[in-house]
Short mmCIF file of the C-alpha atoms (twelve columns), coordinates in Angstrom:
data_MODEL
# 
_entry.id   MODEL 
# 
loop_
_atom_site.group_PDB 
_atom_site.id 
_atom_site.type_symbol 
_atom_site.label_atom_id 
_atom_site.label_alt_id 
_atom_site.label_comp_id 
_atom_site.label_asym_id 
_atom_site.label_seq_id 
_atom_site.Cartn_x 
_atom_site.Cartn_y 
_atom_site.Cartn_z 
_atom_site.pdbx_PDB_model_num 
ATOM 1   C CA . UNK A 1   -0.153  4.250  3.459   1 
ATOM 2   C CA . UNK A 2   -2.919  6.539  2.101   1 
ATOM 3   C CA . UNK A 3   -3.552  9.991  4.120   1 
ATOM 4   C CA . UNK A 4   -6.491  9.067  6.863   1 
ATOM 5   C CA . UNK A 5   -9.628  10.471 5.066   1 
ATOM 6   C CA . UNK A 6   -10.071 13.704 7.501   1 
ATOM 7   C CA . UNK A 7   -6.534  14.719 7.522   1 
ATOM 8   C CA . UNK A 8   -5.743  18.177 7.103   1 
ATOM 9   C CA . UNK A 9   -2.321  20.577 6.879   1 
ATOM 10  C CA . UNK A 10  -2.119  22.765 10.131  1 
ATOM 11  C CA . UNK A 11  -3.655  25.586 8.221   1 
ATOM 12  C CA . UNK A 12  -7.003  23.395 6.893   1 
ATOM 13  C CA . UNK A 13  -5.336  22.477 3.474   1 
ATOM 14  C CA . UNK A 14  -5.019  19.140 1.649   1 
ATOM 15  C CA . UNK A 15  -1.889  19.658 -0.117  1 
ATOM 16  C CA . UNK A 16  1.493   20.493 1.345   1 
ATOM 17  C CA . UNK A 17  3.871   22.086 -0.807  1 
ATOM 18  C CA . UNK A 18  8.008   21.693 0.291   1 
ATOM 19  C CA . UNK A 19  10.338  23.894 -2.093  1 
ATOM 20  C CA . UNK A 20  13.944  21.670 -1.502  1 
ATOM 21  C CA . UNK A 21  16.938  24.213 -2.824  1 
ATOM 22  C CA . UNK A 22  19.940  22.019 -2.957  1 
ATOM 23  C CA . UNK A 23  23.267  23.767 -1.574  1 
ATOM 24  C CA . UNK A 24  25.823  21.541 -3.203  1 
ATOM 25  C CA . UNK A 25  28.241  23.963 -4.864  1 
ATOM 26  C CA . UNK A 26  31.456  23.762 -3.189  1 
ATOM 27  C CA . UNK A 27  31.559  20.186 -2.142  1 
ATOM 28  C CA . UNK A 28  31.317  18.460 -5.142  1 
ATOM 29  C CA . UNK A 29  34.546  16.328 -5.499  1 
ATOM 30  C CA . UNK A 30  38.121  18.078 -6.435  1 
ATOM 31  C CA . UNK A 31  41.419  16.847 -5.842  1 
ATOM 32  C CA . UNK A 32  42.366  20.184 -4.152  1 
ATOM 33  C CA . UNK A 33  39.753  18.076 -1.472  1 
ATOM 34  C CA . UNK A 34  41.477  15.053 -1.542  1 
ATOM 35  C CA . UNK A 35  39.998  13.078 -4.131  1 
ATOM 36  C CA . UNK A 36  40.586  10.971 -7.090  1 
ATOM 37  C CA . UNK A 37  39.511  12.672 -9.640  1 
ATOM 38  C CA . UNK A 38  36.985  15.766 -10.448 1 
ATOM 39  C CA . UNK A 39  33.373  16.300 -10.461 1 
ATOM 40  C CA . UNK A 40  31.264  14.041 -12.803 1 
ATOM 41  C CA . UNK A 41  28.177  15.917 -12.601 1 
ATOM 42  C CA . UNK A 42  28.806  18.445 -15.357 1 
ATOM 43  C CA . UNK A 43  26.774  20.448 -17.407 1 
ATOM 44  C CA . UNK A 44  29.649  21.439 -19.527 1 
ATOM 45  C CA . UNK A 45  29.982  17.240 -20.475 1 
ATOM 46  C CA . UNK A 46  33.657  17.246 -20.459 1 
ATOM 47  C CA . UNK A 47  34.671  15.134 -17.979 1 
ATOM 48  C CA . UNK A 48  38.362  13.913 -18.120 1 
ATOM 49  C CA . UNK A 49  39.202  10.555 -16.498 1 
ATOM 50  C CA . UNK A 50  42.785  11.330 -15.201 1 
ATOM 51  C CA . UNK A 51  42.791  13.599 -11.572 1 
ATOM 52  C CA . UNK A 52  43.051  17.335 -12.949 1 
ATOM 53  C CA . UNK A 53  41.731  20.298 -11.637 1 
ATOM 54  C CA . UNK A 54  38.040  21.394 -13.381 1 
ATOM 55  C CA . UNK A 55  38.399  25.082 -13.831 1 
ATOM 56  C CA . UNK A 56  35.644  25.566 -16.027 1 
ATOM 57  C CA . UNK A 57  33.198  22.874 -14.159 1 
ATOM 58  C CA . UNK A 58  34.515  24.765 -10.528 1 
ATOM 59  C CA . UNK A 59  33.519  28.111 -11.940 1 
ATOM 60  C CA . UNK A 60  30.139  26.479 -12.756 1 
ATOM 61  C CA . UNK A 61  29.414  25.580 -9.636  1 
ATOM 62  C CA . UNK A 62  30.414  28.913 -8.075  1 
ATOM 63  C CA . UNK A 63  27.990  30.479 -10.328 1 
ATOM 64  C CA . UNK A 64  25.706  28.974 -8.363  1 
ATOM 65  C CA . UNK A 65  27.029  30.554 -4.986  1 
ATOM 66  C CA . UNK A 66  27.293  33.933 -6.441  1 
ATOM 67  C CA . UNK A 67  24.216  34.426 -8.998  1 
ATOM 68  C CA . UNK A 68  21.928  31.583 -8.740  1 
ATOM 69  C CA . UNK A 69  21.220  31.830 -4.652  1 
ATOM 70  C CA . UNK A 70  20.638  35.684 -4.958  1 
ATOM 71  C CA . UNK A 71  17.779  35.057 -7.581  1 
ATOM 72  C CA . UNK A 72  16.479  32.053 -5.760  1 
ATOM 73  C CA . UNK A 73  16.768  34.059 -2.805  1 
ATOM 74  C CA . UNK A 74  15.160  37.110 -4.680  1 
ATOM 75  C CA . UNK A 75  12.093  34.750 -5.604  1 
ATOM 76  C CA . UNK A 76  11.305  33.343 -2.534  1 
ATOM 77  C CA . UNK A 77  11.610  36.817 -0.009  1 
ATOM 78  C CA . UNK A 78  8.703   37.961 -3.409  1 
ATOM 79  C CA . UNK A 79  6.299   35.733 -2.448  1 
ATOM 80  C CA . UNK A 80  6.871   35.361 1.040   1 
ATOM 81  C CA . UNK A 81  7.324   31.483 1.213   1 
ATOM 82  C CA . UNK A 82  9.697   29.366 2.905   1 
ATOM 83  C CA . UNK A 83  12.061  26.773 1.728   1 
ATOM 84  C CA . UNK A 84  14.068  23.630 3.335   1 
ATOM 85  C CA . UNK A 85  18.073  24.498 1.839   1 
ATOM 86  C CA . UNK A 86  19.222  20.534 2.005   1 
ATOM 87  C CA . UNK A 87  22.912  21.413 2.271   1 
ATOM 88  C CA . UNK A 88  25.983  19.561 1.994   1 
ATOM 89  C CA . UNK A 89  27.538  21.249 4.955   1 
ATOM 90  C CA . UNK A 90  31.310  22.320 3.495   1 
ATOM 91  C CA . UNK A 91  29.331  24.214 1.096   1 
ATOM 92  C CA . UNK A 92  27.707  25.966 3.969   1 
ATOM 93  C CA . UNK A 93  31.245  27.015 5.496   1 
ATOM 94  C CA . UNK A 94  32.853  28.033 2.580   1 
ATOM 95  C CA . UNK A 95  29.445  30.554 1.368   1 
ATOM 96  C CA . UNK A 96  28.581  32.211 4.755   1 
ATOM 97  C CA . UNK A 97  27.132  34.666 2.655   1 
ATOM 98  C CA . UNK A 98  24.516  32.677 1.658   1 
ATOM 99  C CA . UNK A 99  24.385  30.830 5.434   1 
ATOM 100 C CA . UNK A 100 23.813  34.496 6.706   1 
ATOM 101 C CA . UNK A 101 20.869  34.749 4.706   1 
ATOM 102 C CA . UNK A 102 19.121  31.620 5.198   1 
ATOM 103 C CA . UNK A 103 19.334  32.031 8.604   1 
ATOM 104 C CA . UNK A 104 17.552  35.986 8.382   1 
ATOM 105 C CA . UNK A 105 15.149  34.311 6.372   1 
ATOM 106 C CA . UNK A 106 14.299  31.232 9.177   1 
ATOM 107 C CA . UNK A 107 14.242  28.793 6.622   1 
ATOM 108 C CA . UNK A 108 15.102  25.089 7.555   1 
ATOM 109 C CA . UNK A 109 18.324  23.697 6.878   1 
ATOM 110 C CA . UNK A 110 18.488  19.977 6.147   1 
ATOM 111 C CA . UNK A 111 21.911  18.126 5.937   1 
ATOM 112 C CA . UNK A 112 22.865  16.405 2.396   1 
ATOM 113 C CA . UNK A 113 25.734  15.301 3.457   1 
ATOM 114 C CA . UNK A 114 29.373  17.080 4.887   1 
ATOM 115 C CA . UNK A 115 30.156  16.506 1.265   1 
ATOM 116 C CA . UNK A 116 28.369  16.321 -1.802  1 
ATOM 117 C CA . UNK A 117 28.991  12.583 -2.019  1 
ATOM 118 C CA . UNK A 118 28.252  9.198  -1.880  1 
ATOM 119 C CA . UNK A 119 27.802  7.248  1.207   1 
ATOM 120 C CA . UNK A 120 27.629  3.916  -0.556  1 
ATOM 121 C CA . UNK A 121 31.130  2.792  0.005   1 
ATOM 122 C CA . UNK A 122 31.217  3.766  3.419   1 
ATOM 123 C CA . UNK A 123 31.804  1.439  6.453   1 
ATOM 124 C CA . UNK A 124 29.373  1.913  9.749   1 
ATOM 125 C CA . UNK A 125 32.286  3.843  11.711  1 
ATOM 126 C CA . UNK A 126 32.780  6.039  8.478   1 
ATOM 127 C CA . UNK A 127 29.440  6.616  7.429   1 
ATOM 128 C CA . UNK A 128 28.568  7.414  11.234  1 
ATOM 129 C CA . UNK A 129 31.548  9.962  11.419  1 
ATOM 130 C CA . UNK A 130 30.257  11.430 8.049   1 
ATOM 131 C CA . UNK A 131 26.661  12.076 9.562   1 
ATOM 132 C CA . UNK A 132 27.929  13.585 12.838  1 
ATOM 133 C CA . UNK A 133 30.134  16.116 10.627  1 
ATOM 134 C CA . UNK A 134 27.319  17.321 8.777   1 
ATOM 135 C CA . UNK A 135 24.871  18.167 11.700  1 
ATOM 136 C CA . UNK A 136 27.871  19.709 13.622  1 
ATOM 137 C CA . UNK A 137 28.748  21.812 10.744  1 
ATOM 138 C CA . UNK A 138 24.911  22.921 10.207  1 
ATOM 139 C CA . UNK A 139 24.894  23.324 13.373  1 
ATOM 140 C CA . UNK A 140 27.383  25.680 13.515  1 
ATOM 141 C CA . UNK A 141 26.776  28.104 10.560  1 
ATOM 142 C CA . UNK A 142 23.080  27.830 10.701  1 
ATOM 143 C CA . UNK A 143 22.473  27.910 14.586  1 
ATOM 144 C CA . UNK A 144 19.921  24.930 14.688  1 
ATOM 145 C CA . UNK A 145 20.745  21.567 14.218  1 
ATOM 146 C CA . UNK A 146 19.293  19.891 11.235  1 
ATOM 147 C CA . UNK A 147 16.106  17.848 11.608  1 
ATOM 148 C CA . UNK A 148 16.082  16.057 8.212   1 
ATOM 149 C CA . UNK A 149 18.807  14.026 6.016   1 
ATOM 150 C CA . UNK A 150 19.038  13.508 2.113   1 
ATOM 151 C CA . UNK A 151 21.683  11.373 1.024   1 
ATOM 152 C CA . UNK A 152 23.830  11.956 -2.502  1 
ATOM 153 C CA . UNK A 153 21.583  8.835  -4.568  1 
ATOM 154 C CA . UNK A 154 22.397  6.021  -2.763  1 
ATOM 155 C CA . UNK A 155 22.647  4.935  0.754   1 
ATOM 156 C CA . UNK A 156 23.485  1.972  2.947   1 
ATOM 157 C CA . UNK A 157 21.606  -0.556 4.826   1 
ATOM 158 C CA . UNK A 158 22.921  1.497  8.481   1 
ATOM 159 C CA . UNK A 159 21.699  4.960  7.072   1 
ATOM 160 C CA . UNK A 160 18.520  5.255  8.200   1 
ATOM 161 C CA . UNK A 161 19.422  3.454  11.410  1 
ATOM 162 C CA . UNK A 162 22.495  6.064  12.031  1 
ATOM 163 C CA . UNK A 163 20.519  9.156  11.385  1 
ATOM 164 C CA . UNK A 164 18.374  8.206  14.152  1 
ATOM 165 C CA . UNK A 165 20.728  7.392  16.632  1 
ATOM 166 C CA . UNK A 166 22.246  10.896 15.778  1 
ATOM 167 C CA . UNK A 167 18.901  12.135 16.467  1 
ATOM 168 C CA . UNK A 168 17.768  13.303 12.974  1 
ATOM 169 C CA . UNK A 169 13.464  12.922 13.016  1 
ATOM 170 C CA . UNK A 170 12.880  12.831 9.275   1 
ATOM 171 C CA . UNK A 171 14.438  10.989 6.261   1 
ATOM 172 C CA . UNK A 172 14.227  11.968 2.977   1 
ATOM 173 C CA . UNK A 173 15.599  9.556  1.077   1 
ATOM 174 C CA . UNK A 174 12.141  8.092  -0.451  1 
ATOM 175 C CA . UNK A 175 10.443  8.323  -3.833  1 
ATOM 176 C CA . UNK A 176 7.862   6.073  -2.654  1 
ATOM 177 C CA . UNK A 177 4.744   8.051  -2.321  1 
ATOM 178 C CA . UNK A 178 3.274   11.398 -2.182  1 
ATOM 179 C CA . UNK A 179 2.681   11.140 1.564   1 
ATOM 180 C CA . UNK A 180 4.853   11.194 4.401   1 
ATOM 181 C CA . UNK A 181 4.845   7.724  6.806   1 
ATOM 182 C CA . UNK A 182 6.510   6.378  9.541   1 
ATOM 183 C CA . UNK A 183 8.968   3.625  9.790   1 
ATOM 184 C CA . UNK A 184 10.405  1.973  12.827  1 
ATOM 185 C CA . UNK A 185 14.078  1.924  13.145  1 
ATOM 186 C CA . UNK A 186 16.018  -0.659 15.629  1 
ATOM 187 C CA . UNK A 187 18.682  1.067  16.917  1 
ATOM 188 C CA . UNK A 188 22.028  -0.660 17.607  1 
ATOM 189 C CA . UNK A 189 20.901  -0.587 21.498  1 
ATOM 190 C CA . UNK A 190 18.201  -3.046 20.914  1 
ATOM 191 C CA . UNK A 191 15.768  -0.540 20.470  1 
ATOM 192 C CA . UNK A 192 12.734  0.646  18.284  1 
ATOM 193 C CA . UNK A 193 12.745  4.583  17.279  1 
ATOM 194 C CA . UNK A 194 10.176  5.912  15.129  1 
ATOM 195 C CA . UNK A 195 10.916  7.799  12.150  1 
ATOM 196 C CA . UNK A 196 9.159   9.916  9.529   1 
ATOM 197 C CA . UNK A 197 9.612   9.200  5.998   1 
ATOM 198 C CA . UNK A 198 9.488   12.388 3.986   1 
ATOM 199 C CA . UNK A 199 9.537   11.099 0.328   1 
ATOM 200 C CA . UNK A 200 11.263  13.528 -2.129  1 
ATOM 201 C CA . UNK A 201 10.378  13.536 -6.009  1 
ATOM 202 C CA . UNK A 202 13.438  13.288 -8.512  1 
ATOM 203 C CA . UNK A 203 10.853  13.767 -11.988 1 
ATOM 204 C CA . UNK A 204 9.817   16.973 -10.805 1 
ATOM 205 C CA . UNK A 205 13.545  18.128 -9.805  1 
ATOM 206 C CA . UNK A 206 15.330  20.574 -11.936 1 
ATOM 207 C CA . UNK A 207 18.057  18.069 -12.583 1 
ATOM 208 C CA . UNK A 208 15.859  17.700 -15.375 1 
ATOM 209 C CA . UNK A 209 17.584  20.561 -17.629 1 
ATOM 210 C CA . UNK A 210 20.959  18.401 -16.896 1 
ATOM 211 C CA . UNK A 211 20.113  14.578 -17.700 1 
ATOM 212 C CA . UNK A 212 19.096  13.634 -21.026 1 
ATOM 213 C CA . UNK A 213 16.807  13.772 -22.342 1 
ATOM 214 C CA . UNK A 214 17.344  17.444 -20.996 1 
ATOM 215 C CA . UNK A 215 13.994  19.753 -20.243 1 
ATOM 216 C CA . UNK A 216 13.491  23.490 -21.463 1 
ATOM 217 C CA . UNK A 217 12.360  25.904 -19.345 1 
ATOM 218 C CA . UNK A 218 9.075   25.860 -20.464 1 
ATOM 219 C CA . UNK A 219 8.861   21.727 -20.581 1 
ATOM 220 C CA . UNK A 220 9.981   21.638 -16.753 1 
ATOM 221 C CA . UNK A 221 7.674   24.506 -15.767 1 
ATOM 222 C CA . UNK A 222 4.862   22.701 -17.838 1 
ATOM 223 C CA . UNK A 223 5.807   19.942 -16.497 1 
ATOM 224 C CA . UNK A 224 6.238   20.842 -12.446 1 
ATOM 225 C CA . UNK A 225 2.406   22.212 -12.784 1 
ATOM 226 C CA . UNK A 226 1.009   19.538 -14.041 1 
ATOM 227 C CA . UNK A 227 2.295   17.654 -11.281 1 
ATOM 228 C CA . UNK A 228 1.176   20.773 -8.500  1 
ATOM 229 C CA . UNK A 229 -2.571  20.875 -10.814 1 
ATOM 230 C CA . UNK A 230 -2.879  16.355 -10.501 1 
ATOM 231 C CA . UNK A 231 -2.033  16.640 -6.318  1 
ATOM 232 C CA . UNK A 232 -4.079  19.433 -5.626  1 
ATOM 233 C CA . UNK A 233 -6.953  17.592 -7.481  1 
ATOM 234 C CA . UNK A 234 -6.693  14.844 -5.920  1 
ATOM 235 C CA . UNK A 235 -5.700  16.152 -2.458  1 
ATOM 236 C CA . UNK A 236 -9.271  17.640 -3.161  1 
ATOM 237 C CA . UNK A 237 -11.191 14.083 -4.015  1 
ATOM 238 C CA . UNK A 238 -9.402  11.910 -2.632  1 
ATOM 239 C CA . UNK A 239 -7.057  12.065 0.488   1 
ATOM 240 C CA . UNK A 240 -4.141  14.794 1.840   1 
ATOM 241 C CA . UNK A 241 -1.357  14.750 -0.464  1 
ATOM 242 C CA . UNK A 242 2.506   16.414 -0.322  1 
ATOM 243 C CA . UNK A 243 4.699   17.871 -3.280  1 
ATOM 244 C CA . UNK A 244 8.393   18.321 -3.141  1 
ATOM 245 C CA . UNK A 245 10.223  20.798 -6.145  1 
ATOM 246 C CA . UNK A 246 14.116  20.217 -5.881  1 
ATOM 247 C CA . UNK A 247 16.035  22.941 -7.148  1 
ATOM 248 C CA . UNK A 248 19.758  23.471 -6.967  1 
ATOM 249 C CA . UNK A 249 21.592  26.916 -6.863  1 
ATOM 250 C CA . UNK A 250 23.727  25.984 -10.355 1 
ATOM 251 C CA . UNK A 251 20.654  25.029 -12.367 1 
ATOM 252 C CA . UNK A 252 17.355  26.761 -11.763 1 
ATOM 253 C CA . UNK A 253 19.688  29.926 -10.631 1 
ATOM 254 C CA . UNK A 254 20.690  30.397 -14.171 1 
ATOM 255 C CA . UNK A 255 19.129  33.273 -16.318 1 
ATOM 256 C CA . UNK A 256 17.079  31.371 -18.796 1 
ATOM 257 C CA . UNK A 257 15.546  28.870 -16.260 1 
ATOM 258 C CA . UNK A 258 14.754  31.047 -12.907 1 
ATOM 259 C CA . UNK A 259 11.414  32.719 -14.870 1 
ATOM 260 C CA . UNK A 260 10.417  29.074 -14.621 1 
ATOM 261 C CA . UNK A 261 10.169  28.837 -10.709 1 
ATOM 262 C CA . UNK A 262 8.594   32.698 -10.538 1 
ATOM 263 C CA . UNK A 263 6.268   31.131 -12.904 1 
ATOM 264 C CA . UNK A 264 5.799   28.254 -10.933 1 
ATOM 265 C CA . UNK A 265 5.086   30.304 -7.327  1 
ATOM 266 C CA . UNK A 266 2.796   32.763 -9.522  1 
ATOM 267 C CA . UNK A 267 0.450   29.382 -10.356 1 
ATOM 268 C CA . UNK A 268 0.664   28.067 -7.106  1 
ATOM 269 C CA . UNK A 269 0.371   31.080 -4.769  1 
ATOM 270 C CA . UNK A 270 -3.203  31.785 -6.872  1 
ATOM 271 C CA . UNK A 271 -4.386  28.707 -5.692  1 
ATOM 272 C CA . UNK A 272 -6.596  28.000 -2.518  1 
ATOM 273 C CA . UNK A 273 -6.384  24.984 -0.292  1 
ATOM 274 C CA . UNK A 274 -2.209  24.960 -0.426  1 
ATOM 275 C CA . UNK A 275 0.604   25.104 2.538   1 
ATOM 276 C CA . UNK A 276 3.825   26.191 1.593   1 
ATOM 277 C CA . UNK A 277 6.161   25.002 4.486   1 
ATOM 278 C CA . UNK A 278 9.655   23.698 5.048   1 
ATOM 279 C CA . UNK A 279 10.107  19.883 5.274   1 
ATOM 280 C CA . UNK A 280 10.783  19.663 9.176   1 
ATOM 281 C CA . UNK A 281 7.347   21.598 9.525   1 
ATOM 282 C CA . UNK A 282 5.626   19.190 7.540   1 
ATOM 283 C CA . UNK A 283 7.155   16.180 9.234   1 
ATOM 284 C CA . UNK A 284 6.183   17.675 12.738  1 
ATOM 285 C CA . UNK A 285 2.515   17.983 11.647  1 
ATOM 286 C CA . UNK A 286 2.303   14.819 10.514  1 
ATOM 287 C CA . UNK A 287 4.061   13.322 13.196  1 
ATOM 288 C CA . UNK A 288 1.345   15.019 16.034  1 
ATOM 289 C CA . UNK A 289 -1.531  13.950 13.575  1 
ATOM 290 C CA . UNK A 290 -0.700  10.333 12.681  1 
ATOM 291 C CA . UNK A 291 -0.403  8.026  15.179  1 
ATOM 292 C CA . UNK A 292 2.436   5.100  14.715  1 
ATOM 293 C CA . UNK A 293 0.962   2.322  12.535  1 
ATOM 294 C CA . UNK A 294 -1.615  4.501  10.716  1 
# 
């Protein structure tokens, strides 16, 4: 559904701007977890297919724990905006370094998960188990419980059903528009809960310098303010519009990439008619402004 024509962001602007840091690093898969076999997301491209410890992907993804948060961290306390940290909740308890500071900084924690993995496979009892985890978890090294839910890719039919029993009031799971909507959820009580869909955006994500064909710096900054330059345009002419910028700790954190997102925030903080807010924010004030069925 389009944005109703005289909608406006609590502070008067068109275009809503969510900056999603992904906090996977720690939860990928490893047999010293329990599982089959090693991470297969790898920017190193080695991965084997018998169960074997990844030393060199591990320390990869600890990089992103111990140099990548500080810079994204860095970045964001420089131009004083917030972020939503979608976190896959071991990684959480086994950094609360990094917990610590999200929570000085009051940003939003969203759950991604108690691991960083699928959910596909999962029957209702499991996959309801795995949801409870994570919010407990958040819960517990963050102080708040979490609001919002991104799933690892792929889903199940219950997901969106079992996050709102477990009282989550914004899904993120979405690529569908540049808007947030509602959607009506039956519950497994017989009844109808409303829900706000937060789409994210996966072309604007800095998976980018990872999947092939893989960006450069300067092709994903190009490319993320293009996107921010088209939405604000049209958030001017045309209707409110929202953003989302996924970046994880491993990738954009590295040397040659995080002048990309301080290039980024330099564009979009020069810019008038913008709100930079965390995803539960956004999802409140278009929850209060929309009514059900607009």
């Amino acid at each position: 559904m389009p944005a109703p024509e005289d909608f406006r962001w609590p502070d008067g602007s068109r275009l809503a701007l969510s900056i999603v840091v992904n906090v996977e690093e720690g939860a990928e898969h490893n047999i010293r977890d329990g599982d089959k076999g090693p991470e297969p997301v790898d920017e190193l491209g080695a991965v084997p297919k018998k169960p074997m410890r990844m030393h060199g992907s591990e320390s990869n993804y600890l990089y992103g724990i111990k140099a990548g948060a500080p810079r994204i961290l860095r970045i964001l306390d420089r131009y004083g905006v917030e972020a939503t940290w979608t976190a896959a909740a071991l990684a959480l308890e086994r950094a609360p370094d990094l917990a610590a500071a999200i929570r000085a900084r009051g940003d939003e924690v969203a759950a991604h998960g108690y691991r960083w993995t699928h959910q596909f496979w999962m029957d209702e009892a499991r996959e309801r188990e795995f949801i409870t985890k994570a919010a407990d978890s958040i819960e517990r090294t963050i102080g708040a419980r979490p609001s919002g839910w991104l799933s690892r890719y792929l889903h199940t039919d219950n997901t969106r059903r079992l996050i709102a029993e477990a009282g989550f009031s914004y899904h993120m799971d979405d690529y569908s528009d540049d808007f947030p909507f509602w959607d009506r959820v039956e519950t497994s009580d017989g009844q109808a809960k409303l829900m706000v869909i937060l789409p994210y955006a996966m072309d604007s994500n800095d998976m980018k310098f990872w999947l092939a064909p893989s960006l450069t710096a300067k092709d994903w900054l190009d490319y993320a303010v293009a996107t921010f330059d088209e939405l604000h345009a049209e958030s001017q002419e045309v209707g409110a519009r929202m953003m989302s910028l996924g970046l994880h700790l491993r990738i954009i954190g590295r040397p040659g990439r995080i002048g990309a997102f301080r290039k980024f925030l330099d564009h979009v903080t020069a810019q008038d008619g913008v709100w930079i807010a965390c995803r539960r924010k956004i999802a409140q004030a278009f929850a209060e402004a929309v009514p059900i069925g607009d």
